[in-house]
C-alpha positions in Angstrom: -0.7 -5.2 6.2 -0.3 -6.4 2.8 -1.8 -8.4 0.3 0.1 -11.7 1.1 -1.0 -10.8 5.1 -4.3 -10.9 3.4 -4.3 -14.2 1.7 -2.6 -15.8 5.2 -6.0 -15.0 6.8 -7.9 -16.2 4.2 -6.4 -19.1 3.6 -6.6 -20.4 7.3 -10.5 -19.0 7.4 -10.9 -21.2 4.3 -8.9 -24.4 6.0 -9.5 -24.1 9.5 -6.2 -24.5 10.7 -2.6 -23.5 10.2 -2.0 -26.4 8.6 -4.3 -26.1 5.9 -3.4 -22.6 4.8 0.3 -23.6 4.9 -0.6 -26.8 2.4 -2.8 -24.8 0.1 -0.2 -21.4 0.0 2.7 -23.7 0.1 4.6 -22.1 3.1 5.7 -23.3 6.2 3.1 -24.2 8.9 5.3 -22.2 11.4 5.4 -19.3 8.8 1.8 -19.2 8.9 1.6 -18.9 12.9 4.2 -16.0 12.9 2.3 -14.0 10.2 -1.2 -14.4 11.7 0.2 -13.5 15.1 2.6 -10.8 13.5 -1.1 -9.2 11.6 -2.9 -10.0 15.2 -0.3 -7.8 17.3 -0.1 -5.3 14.5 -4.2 -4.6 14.6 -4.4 -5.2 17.9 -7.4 -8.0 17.8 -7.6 -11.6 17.6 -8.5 -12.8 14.4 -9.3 -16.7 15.0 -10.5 -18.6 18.2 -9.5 -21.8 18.6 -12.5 -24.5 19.0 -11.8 -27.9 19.1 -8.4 -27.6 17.2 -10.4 -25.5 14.3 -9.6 -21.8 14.1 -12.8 -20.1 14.1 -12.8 -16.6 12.7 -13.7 -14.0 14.8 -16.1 -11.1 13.7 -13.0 -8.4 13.3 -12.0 -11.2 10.7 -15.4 -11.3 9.2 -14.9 -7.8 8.5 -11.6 -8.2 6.9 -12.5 -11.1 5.1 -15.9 -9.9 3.2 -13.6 -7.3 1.3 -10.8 -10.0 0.7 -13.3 -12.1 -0.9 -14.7 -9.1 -2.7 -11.1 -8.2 -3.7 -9.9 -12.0 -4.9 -11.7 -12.3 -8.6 -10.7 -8.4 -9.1 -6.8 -9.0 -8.7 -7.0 -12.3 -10.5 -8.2 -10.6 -13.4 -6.1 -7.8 -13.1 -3.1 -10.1 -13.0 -4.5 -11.0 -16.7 -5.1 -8.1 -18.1 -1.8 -7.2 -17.3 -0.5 -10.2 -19.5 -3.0 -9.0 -22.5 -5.9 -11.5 -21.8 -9.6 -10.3 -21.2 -12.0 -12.2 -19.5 -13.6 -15.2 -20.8 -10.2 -15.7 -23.2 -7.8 -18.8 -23.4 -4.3 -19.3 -22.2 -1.9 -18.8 -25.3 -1.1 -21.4 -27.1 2.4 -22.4 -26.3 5.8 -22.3 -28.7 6.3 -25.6 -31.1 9.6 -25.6 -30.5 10.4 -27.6 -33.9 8.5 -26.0 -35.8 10.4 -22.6 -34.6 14.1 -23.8 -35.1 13.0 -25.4 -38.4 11.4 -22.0 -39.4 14.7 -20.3 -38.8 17.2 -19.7 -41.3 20.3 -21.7 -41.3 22.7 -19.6 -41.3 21.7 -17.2 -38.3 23.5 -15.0 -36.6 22.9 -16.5 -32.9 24.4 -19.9 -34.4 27.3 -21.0 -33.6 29.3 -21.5 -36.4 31.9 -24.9 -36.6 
């Protein structure tokens, strides 16, 4: 099982259906299915019961999901220190374009010269 597996079962906890997960992770509803049953067959247990066309998650997915939700802010913010940001900073401000290509000298070596 790997993180992605992890977000799959999550995301249809979350939802409630297949459907659901696949609109929030942007996949294919069908992709969804295969993974959840692929993780089901591979652990042996049933993760979700279907009631009244709501997948319900069982407590072997309770388990799983109360250190997924534990784990979720920690690799978000991982993912931004990675990039050099600490908690509580901004996104970067983005490139002004003209301002950079107005900065440059004109007669630079990465022009091409008529």
């Amino acid at each position: 099982m790997n993180w992605d597996d992890l977000r799959i079962v999550a995301a249809v906890s979350d939802r409630g259906s297949y459907a659901g997960a696949s609109a929030r992770l942007r996949i294919d509803e069908t992709t969804v299915a295969r993974r959840v049953a692929r993780i089901q067959g591979s652990l042996g247990v049933t993760l979700f019961d279907a009631v009244d066309g709501v997948r319900k998650p069982t407590g072997y997915c309770e388990a799983i999901l109360a250190h997924v939700h534990d784990m979720l802010p920690r690799s978000a913010m991982s993912g931004k220190r990675r990039m050099g940001w600490s908690e509580g900073s901004e996104l970067p401000r983005p490139i002004r374009w003209p301002r950079f290509w107005r900065a440059m000298p004109r007669n630079s070596w990465w022009r091409i010269q008529a």
